[in-house]
C-alpha positions as CSV (number, residue, x, y, z in Angstrom):
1,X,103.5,119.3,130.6
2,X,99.8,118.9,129.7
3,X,97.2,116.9,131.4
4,X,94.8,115.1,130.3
5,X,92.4,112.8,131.2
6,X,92.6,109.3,130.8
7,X,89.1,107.1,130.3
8,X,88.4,103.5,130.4
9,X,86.7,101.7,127.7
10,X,83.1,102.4,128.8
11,X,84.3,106.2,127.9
12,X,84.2,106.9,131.9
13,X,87.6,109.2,133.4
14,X,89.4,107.3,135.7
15,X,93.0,109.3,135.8
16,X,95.0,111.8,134.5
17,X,98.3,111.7,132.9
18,X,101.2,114.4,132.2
19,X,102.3,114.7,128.5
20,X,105.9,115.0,127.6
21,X,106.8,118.3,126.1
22,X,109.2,117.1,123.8
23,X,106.7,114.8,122.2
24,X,103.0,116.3,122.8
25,X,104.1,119.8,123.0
26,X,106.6,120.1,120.0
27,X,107.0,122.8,117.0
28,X,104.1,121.3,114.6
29,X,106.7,121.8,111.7
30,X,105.0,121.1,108.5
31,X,107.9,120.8,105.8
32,X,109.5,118.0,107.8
33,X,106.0,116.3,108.2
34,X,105.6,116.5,104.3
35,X,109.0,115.0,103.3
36,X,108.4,111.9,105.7
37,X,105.3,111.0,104.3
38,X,107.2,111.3,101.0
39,X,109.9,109.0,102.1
40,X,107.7,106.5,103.3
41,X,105.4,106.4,100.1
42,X,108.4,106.1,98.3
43,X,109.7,102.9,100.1
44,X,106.6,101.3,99.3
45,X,107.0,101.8,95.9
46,X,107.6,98.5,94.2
47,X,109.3,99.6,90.9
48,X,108.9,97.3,89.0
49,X,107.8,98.9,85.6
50,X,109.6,97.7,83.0
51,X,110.0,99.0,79.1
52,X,111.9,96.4,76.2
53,X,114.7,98.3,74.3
54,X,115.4,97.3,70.9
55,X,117.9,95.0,72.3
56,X,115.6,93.1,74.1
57,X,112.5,92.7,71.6
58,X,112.2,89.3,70.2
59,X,113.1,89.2,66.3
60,X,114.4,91.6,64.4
61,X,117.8,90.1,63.2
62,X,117.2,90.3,59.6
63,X,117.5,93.3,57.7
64,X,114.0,94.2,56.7
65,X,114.9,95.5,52.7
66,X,118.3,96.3,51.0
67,X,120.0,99.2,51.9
68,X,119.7,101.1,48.5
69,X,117.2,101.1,45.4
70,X,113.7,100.6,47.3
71,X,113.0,103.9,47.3
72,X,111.9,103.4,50.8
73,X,113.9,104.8,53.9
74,X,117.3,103.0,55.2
75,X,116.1,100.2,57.7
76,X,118.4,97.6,59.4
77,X,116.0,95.7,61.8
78,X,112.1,95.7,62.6
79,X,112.3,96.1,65.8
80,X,114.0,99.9,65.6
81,X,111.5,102.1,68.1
82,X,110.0,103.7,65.5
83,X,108.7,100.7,63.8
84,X,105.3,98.8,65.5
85,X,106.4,96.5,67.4
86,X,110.4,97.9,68.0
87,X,111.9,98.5,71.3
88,X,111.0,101.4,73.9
89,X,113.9,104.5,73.8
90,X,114.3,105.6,77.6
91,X,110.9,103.9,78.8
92,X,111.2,102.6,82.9
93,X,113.3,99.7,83.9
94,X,112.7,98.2,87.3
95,X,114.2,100.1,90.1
96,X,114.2,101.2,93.9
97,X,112.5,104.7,94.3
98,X,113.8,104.8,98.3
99,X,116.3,107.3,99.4
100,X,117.8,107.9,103.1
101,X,116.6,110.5,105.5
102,X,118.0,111.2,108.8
103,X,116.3,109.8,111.9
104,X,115.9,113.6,113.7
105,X,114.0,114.5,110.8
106,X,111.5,110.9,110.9
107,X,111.6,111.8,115.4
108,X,110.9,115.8,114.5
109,X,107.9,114.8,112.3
110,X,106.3,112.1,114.5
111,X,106.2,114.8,117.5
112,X,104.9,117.4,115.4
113,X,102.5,115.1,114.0
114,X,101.6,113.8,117.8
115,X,101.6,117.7,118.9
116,X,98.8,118.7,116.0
117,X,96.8,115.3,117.6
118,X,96.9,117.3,121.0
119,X,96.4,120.4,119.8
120,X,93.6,119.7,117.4
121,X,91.8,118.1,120.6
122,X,91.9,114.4,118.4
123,X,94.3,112.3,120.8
124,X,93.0,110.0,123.6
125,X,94.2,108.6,126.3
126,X,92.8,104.8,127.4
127,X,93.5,102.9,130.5
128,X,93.2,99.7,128.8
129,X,91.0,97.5,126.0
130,X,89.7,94.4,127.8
131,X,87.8,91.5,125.0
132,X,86.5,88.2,125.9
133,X,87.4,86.6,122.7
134,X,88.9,88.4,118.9
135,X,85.5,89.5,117.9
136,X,84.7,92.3,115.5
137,X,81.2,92.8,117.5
138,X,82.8,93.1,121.1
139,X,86.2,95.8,119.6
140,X,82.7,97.9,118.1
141,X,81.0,98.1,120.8
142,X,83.7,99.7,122.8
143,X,84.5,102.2,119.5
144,X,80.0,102.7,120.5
145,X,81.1,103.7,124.2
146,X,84.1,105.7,123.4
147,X,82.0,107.3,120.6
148,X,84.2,106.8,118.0
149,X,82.8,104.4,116.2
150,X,82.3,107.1,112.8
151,X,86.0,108.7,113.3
152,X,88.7,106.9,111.3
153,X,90.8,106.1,114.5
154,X,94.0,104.9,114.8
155,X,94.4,102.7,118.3
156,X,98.3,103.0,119.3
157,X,99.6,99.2,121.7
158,X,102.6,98.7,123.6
159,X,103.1,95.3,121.5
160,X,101.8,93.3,118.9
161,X,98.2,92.5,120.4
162,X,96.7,89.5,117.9
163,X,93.8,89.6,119.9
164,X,93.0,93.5,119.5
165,X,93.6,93.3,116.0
166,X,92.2,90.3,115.0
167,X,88.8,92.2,116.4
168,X,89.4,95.2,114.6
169,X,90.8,94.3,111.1
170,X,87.2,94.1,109.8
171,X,86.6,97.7,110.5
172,X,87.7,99.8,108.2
173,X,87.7,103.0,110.2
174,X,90.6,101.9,112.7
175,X,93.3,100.4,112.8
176,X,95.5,98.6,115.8
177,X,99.5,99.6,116.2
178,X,102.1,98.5,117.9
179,X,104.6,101.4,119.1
180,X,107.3,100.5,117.2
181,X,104.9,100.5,114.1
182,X,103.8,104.2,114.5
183,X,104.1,105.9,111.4
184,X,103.2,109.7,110.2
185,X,101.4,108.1,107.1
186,X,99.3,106.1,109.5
187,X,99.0,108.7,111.9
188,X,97.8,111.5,109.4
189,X,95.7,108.9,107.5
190,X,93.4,108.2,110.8
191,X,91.7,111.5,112.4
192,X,91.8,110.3,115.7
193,X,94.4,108.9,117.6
194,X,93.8,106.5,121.0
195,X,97.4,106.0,123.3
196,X,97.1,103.1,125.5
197,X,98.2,104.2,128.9
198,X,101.2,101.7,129.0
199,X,101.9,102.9,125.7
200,X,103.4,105.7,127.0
201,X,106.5,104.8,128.2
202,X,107.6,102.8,125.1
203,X,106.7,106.0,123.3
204,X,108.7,108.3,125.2
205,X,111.7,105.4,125.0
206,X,111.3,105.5,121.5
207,X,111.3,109.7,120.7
208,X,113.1,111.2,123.8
């Protein structure tokens, strides 16, 4: 297991802490990392593009010219795709661009993603976050102390704090997470992640 030191939010040590193996010491595997992050973009897709087939455009019910002696090519509607104006052949039509993955592959990538943290020296581990009231000027202060304040950091709760990210939502360099709402988007998208200490626990619940 590894050890690391865990600081308060003045930056000072105060403990140290053992690291689960099977979640800060996994294979970093990169394909599996990669296909997550393209399952979860494609969730958020909204697909709603949408094309008009012939069928669909308004008008076009009367034939345009009689079929022989124009001199002029067959036509039986306006609104053919060729014509300005005429429907779309095989344009988009709103649709859901999710698919299923299996939950060892989302587990495998969130502990490789959580390993290359460790590794890379860019996780840390906090006793707690104490602030007087939701202010953006009291959560930077402490990003100041823990010298973070010019890393995009991601800050990782054992619940839904409204307090903590009330104070942080105007800062666009970190964001506040729940456990439950750890992603490897999120996690990949912020250089340096921050573990409450009585995160732990509810992390290893939710990858062991």
């Amino acid at each position: 297991m590894a050890l690391v030191d865990v600081i308060n939010q003045n930056g000072e040590k105060v403990d140290s802490i053992e690291l689960e193996d099977q979640i800060f010491n996994a294979k970093i595997r990169d394909a599996l990392v990669q296909q997550v992050v393209v399952w979860q973009l494609a969730k958020r897709r909204s697909g709603s593009a949408a094309t008009k087939t012939r069928g669909q455009v308004r008008g076009g019910g009367k034939k345009p010219w009689r079929q022989k002696g124009t001199g002029r090519a067959r036509a039986g509607t306006s609104r053919s795709p060729i014509w300005v104006g005429g429907g779309t052949v095989f344009g988009p039509h709103p649709r859901s661009y999710a698919f299923s993955l299996p939950k060892k592959v989302r587990k495998a990538a969130l502990c490789s993603v959580l390993s290359a943290k460790l590794r890379d020296d860019k996780l840390t581990v906090l006793d707690k976050i104490e602030i007087e009231a939701p202010k953006t000027k009291l959560f930077a202060e402490i990003l100041r102390k823990l010298g973070v304040q010019d890393q995009k950091t991601l800050f990782l709760v054992p619940e839904k704090d409204v307090d903590l990210t009330r104070a942080s939502r105007n800062l666009y360099r970190t964001l506040v997470l729940p456990t439950e709402g750890m992603n490897v988007y999120d996690l990949l998208r912020f250089e340096r992640l921050t573990i409450l200490k009585d995160a732990l626990p509810r992390l290893s619940e939710r990858l062991s």
